[in-house]
N, CA, C and O atoms as CSV, one atom per row, in Angstrom:
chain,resi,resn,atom,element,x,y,z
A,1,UNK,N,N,-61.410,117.651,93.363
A,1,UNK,CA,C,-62.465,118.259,94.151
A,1,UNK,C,C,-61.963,119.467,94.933
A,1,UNK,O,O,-62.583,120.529,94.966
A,2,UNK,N,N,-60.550,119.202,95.700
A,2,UNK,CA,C,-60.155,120.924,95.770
A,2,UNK,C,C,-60.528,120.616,97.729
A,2,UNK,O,O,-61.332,119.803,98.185
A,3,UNK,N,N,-60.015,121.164,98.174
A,3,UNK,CA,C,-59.845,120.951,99.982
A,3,UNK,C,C,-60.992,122.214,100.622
A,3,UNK,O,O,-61.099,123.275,100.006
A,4,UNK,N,N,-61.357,122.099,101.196
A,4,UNK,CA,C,-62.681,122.212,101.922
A,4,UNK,C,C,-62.285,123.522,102.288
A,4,UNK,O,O,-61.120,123.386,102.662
A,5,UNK,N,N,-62.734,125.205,102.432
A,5,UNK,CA,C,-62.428,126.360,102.920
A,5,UNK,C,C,-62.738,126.630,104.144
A,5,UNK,O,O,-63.909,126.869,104.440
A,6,UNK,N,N,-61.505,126.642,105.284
A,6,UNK,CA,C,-61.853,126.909,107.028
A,6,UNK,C,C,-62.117,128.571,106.891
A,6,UNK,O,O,-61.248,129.429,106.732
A,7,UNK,N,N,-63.617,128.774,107.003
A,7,UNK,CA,C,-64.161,130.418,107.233
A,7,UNK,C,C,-64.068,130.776,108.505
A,7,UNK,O,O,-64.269,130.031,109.465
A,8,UNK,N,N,-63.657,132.312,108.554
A,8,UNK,CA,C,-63.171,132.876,109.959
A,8,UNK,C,C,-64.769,133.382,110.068
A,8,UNK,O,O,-65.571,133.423,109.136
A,9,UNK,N,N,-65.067,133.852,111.830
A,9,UNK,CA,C,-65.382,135.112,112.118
A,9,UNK,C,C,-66.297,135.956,111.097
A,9,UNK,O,O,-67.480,135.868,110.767
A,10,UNK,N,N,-65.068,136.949,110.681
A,10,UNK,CA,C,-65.480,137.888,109.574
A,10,UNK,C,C,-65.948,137.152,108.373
A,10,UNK,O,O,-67.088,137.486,108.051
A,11,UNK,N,N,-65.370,136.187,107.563
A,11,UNK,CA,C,-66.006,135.759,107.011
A,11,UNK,C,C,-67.816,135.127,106.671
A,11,UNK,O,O,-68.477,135.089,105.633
A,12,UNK,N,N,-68.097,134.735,108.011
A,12,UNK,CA,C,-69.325,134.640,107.947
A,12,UNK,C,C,-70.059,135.544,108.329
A,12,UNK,O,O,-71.243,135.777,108.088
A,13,UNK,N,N,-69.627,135.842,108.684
A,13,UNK,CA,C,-70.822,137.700,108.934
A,13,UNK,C,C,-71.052,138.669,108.066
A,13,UNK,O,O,-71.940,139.522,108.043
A,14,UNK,N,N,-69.665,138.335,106.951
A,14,UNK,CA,C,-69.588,139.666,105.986
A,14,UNK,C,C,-70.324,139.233,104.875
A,14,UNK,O,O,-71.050,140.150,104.490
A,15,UNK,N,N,-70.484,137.841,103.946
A,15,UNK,CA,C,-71.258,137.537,103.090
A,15,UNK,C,C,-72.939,136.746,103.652
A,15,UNK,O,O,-73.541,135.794,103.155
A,16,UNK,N,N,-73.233,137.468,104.647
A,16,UNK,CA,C,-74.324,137.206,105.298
A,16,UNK,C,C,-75.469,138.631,105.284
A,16,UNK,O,O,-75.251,139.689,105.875
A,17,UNK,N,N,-76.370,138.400,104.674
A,17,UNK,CA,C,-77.871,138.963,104.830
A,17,UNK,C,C,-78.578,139.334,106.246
A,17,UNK,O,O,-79.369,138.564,106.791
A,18,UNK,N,N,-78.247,140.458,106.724
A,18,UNK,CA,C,-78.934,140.808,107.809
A,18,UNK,C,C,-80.866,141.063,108.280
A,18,UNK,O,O,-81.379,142.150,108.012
A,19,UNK,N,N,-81.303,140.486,108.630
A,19,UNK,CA,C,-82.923,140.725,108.111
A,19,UNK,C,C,-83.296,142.205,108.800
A,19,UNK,O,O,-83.271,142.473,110.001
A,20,UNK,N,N,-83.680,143.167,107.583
A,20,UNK,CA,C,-84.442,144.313,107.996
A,20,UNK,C,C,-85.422,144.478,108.311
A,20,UNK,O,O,-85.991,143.397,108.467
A,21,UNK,N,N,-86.269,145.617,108.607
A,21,UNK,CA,C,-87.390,145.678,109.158
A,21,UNK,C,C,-89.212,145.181,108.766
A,21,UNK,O,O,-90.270,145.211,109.395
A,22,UNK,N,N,-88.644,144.607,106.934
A,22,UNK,CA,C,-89.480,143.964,106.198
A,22,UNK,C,C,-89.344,142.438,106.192
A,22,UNK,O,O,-90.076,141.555,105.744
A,23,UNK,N,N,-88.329,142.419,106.747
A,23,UNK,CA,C,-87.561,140.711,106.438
A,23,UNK,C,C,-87.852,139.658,107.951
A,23,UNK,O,O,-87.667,140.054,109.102
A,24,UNK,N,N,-88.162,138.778,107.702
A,24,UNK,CA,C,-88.515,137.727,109.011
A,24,UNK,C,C,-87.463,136.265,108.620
A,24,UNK,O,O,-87.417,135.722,107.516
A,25,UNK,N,N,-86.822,135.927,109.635
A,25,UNK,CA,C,-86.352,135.165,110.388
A,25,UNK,C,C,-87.032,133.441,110.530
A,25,UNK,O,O,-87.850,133.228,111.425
A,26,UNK,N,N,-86.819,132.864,110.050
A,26,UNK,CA,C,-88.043,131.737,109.674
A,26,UNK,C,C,-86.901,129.772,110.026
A,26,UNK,O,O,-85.703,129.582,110.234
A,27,UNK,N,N,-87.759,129.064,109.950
A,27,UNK,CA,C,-87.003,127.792,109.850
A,27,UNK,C,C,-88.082,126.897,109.054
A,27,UNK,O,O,-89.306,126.899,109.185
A,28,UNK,N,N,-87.326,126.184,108.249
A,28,UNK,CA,C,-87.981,125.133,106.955
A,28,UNK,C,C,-88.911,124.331,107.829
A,28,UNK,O,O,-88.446,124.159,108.956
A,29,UNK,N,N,-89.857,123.900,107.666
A,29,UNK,CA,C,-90.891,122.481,108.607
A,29,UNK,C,C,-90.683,121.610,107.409
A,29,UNK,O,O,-89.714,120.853,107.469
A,30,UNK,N,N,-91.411,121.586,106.345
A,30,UNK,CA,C,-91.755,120.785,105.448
A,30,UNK,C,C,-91.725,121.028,103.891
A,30,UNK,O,O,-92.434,121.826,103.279
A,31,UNK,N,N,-91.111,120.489,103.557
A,31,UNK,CA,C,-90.744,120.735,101.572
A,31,UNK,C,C,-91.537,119.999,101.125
A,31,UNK,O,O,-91.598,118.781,101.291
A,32,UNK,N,N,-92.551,121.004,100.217
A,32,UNK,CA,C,-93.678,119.951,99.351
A,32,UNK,C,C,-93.245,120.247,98.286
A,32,UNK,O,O,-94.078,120.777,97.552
A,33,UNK,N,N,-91.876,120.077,97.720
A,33,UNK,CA,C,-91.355,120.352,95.920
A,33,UNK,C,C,-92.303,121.288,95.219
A,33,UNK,O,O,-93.420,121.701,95.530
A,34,UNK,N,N,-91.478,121.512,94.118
A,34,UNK,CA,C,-91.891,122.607,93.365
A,34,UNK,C,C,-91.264,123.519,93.520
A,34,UNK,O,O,-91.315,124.401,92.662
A,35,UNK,N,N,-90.325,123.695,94.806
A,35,UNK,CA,C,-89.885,125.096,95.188
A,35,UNK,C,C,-90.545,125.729,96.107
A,35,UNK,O,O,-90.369,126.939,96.251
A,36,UNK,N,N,-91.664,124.833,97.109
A,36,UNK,CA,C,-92.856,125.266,98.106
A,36,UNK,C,C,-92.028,124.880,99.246
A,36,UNK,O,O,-91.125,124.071,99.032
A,37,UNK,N,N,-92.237,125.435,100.676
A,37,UNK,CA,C,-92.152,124.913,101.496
A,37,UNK,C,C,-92.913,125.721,102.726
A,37,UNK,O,O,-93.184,126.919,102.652
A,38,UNK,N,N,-93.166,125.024,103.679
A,38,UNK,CA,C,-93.720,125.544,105.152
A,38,UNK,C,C,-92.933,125.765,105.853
A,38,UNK,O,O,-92.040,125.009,106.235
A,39,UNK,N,N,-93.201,127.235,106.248
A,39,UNK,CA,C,-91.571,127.687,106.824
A,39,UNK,C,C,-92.362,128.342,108.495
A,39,UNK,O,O,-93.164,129.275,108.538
A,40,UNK,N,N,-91.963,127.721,109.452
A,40,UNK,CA,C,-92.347,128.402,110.820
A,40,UNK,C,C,-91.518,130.060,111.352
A,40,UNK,O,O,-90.295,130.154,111.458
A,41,UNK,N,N,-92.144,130.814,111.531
A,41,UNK,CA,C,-91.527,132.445,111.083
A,41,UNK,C,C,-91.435,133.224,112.628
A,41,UNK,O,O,-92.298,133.135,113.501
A,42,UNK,N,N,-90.431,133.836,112.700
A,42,UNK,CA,C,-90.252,134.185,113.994
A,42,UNK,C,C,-91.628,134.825,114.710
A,42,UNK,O,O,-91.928,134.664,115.893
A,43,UNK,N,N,-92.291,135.483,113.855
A,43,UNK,CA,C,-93.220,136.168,114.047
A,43,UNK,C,C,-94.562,135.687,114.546
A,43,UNK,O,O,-95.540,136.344,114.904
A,44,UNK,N,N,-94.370,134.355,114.483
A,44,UNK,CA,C,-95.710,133.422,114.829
A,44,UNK,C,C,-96.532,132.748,113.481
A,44,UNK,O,O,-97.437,131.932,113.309
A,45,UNK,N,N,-96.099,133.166,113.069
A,45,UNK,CA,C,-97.143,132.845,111.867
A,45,UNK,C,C,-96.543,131.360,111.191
A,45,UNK,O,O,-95.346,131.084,111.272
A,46,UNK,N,N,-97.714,130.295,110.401
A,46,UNK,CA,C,-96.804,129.269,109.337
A,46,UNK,C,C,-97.109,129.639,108.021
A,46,UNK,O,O,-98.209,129.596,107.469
A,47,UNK,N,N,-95.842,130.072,107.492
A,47,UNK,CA,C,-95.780,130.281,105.848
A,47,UNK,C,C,-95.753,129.643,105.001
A,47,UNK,O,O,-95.016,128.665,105.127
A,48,UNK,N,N,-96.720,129.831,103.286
A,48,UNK,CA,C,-95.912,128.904,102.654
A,48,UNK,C,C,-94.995,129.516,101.722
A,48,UNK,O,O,-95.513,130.422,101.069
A,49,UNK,N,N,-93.968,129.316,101.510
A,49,UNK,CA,C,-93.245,130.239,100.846
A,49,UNK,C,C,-92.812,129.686,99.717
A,49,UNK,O,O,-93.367,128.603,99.533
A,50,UNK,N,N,-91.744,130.092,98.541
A,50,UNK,CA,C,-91.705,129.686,97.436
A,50,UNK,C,C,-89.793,130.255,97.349
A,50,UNK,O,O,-89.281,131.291,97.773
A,51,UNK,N,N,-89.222,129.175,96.690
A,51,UNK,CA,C,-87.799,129.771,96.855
A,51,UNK,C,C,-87.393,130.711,95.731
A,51,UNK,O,O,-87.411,130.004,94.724
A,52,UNK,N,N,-87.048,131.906,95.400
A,52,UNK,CA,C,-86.928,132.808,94.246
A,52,UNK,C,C,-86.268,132.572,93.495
A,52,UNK,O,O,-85.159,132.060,93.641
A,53,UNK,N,N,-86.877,132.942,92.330
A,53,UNK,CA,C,-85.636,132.245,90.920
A,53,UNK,C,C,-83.797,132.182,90.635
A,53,UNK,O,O,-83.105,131.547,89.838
A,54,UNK,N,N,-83.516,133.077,91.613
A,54,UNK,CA,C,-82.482,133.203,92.208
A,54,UNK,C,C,-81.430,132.166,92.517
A,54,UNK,O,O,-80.330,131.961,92.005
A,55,UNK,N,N,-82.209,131.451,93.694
A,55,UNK,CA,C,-81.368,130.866,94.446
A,55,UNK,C,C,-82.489,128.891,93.381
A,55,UNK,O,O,-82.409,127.820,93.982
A,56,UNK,N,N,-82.813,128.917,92.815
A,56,UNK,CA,C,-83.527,127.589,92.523
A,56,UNK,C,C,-82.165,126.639,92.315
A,56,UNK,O,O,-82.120,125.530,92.847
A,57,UNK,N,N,-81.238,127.064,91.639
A,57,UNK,CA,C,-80.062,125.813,91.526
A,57,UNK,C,C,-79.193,126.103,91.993
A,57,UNK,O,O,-78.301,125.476,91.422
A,58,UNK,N,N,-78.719,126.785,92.844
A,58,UNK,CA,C,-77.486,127.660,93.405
A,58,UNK,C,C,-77.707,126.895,94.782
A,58,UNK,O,O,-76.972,125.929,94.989
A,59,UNK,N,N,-78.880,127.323,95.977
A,59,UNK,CA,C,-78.545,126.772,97.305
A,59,UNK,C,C,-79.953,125.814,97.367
A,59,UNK,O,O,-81.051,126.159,96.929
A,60,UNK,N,N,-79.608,124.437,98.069
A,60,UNK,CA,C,-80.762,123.455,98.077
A,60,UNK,C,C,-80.983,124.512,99.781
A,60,UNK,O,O,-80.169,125.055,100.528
A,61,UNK,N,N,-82.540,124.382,99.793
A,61,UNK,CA,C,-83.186,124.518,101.304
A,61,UNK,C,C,-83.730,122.965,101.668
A,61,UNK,O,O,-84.516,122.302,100.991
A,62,UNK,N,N,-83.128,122.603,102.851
A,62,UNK,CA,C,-83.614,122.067,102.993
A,62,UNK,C,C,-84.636,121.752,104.342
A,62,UNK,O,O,-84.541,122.820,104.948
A,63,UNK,N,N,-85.484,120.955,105.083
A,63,UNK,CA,C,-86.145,120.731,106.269
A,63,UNK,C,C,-85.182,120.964,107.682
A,63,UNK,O,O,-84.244,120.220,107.968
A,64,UNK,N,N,-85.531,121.931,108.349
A,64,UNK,CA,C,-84.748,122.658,109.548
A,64,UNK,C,C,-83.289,123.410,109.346
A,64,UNK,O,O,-82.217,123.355,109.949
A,65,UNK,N,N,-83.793,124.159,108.168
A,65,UNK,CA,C,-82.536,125.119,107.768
A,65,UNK,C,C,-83.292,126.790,108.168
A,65,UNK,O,O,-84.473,127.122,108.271
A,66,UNK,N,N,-82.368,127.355,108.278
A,66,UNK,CA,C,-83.222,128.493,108.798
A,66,UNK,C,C,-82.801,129.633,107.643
A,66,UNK,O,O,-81.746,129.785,107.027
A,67,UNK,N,N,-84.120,130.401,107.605
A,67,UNK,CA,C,-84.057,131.092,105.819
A,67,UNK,C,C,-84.187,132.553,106.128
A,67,UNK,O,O,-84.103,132.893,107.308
A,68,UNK,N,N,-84.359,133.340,105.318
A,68,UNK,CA,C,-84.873,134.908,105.741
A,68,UNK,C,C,-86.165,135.031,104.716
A,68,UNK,O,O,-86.055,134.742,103.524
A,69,UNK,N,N,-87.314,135.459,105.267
A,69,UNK,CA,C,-88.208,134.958,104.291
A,69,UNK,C,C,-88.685,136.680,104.028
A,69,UNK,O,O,-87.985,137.476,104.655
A,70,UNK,N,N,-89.564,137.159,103.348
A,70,UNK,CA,C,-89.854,138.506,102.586
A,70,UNK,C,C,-91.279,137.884,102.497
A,70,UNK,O,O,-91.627,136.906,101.835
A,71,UNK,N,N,-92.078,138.736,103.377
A,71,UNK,CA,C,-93.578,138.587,102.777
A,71,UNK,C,C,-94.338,138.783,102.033
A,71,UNK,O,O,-94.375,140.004,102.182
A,72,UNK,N,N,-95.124,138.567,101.198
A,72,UNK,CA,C,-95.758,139.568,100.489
A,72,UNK,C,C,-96.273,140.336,100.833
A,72,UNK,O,O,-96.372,140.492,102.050
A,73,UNK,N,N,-96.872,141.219,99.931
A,73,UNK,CA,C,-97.294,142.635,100.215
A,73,UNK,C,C,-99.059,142.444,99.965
A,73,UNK,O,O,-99.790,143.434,99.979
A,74,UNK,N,N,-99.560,141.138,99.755
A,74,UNK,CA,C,-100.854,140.763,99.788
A,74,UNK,C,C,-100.866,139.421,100.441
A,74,UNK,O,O,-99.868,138.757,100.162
A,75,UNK,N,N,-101.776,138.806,101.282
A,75,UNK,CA,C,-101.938,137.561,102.067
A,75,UNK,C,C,-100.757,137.777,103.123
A,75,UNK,O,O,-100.427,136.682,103.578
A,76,UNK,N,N,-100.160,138.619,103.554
A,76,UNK,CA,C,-99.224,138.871,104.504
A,76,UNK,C,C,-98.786,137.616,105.324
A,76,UNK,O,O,-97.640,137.234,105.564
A,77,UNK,N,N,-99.964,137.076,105.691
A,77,UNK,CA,C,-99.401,136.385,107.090
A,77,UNK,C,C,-99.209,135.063,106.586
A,77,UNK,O,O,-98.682,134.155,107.229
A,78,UNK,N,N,-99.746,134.955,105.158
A,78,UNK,CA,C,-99.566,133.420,104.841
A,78,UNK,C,C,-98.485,133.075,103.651
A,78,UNK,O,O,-97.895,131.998,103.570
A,79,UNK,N,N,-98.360,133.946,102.932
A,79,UNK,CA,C,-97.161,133.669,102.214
A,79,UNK,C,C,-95.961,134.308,101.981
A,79,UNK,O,O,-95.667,135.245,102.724
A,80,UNK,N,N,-95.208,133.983,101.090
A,80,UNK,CA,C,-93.485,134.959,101.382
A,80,UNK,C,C,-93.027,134.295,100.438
A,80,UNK,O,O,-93.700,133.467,99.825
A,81,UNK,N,N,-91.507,134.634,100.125
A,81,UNK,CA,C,-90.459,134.405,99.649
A,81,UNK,C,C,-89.044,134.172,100.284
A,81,UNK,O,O,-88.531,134.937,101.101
A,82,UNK,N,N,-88.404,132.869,99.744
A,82,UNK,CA,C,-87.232,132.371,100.763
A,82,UNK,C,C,-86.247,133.449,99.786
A,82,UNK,O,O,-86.433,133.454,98.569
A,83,UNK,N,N,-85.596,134.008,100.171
A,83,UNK,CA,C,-84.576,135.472,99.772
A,83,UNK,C,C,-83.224,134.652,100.282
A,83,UNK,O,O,-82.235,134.723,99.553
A,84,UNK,N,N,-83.163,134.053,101.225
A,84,UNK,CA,C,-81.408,133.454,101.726
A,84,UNK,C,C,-81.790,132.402,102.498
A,84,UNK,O,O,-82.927,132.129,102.880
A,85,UNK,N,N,-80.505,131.680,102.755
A,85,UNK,CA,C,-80.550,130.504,103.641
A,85,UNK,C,C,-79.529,130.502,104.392
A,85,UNK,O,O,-78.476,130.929,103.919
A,86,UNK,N,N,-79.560,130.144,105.409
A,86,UNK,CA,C,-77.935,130.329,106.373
A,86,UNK,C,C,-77.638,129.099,106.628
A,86,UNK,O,O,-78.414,128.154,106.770
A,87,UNK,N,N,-76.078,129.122,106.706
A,87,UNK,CA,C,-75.252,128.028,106.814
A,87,UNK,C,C,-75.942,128.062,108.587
A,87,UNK,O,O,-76.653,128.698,109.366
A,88,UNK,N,N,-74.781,126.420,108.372
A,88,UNK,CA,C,-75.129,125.995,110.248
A,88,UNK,C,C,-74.089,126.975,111.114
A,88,UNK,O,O,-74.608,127.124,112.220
A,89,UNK,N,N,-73.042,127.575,111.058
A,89,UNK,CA,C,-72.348,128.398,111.365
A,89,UNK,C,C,-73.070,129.610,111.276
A,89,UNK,O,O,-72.932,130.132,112.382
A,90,UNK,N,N,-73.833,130.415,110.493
A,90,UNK,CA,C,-74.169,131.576,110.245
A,90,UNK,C,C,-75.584,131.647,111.280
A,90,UNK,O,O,-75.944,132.769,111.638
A,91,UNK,N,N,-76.269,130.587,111.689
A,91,UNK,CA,C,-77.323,130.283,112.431
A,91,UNK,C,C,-76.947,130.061,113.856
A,91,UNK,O,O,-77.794,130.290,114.719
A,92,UNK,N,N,-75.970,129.711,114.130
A,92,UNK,CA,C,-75.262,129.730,115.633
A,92,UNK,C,C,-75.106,131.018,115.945
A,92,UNK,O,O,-75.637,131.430,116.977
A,93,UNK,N,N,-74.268,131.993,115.028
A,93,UNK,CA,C,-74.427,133.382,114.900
A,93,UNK,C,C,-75.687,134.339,115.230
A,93,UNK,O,O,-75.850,135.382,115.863
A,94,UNK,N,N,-76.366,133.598,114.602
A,94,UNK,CA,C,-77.576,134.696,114.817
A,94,UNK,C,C,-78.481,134.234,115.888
A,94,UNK,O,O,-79.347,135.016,116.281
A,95,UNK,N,N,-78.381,133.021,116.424
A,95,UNK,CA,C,-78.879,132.480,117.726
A,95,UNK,C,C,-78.205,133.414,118.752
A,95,UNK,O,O,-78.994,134.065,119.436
A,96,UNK,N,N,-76.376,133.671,119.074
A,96,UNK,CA,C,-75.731,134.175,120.160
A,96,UNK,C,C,-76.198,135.608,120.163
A,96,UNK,O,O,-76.640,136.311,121.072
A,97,UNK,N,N,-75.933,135.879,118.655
A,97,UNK,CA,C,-76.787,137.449,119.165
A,97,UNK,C,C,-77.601,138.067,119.597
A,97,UNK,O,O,-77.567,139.238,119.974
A,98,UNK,N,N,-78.905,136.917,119.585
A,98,UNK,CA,C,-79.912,137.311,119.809
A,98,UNK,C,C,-81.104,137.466,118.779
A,98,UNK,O,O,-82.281,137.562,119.128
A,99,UNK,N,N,-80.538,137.480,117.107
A,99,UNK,CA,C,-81.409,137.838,115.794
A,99,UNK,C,C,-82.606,136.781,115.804
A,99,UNK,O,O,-83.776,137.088,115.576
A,100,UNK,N,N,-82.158,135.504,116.098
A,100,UNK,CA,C,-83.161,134.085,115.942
A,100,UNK,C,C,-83.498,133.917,117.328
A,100,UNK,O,O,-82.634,133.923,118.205
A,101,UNK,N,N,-84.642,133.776,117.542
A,101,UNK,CA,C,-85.135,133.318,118.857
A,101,UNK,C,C,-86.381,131.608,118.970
A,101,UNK,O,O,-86.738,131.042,120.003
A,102,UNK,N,N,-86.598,131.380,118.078
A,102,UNK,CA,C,-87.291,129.703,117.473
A,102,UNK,C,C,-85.905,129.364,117.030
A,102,UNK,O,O,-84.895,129.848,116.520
A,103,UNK,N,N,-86.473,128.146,117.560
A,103,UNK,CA,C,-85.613,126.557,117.230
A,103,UNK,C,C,-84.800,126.284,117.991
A,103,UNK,O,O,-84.161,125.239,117.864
């Protein structure tokens, strides 16, 4: 299985997704499978979002993980796309800075 990798600092900041001025800041509520979930969004709004073909077998999301979600460009306020997921380290991060302000 191979011994567990202690990440510095730089490490988690540097393979980390910063959310731009299109991108929202979100945390999982509820997984209704399929790849659906209700994601509560910094912005006020509850999304349902869909995880991108991307990440479907690569990272599980799961209930109170915090994601970067991409809205669409039609139904704005109600649906999106989960684009990343942050570790529990990478979410402490973006809590101290200031990026996440829910949860």
């Amino acid at each position: 299985m191979g011994k567990k990798l202690v990440k510095s600092e730089s490490d988690i900041s540097r393979r980390m997704l910063m959310p731009n001025r299109n991108d929202i800041l979100g945390i999982v509520d509820k997984n209704f499978g399929f790849t659906r979930m209700s994601v509560h969004c910094q912005d006020g709004h509850k999304r349902m979002c869909r995880i991108r073909g991307k990440m479907k077998k690569r990272n599980w999301v799961r209930e109170g993980d915090v994601v970067l979600i991409s809205p669409w460009d039609f139904e704005f306020e109600e649906k999106g796309d989960i684009i990343f997921r942050y570790t529990q380290n990478q979410a402490y991060w973006l809590r101290d800075k200031g990026y996440l302000k829910i949860g």
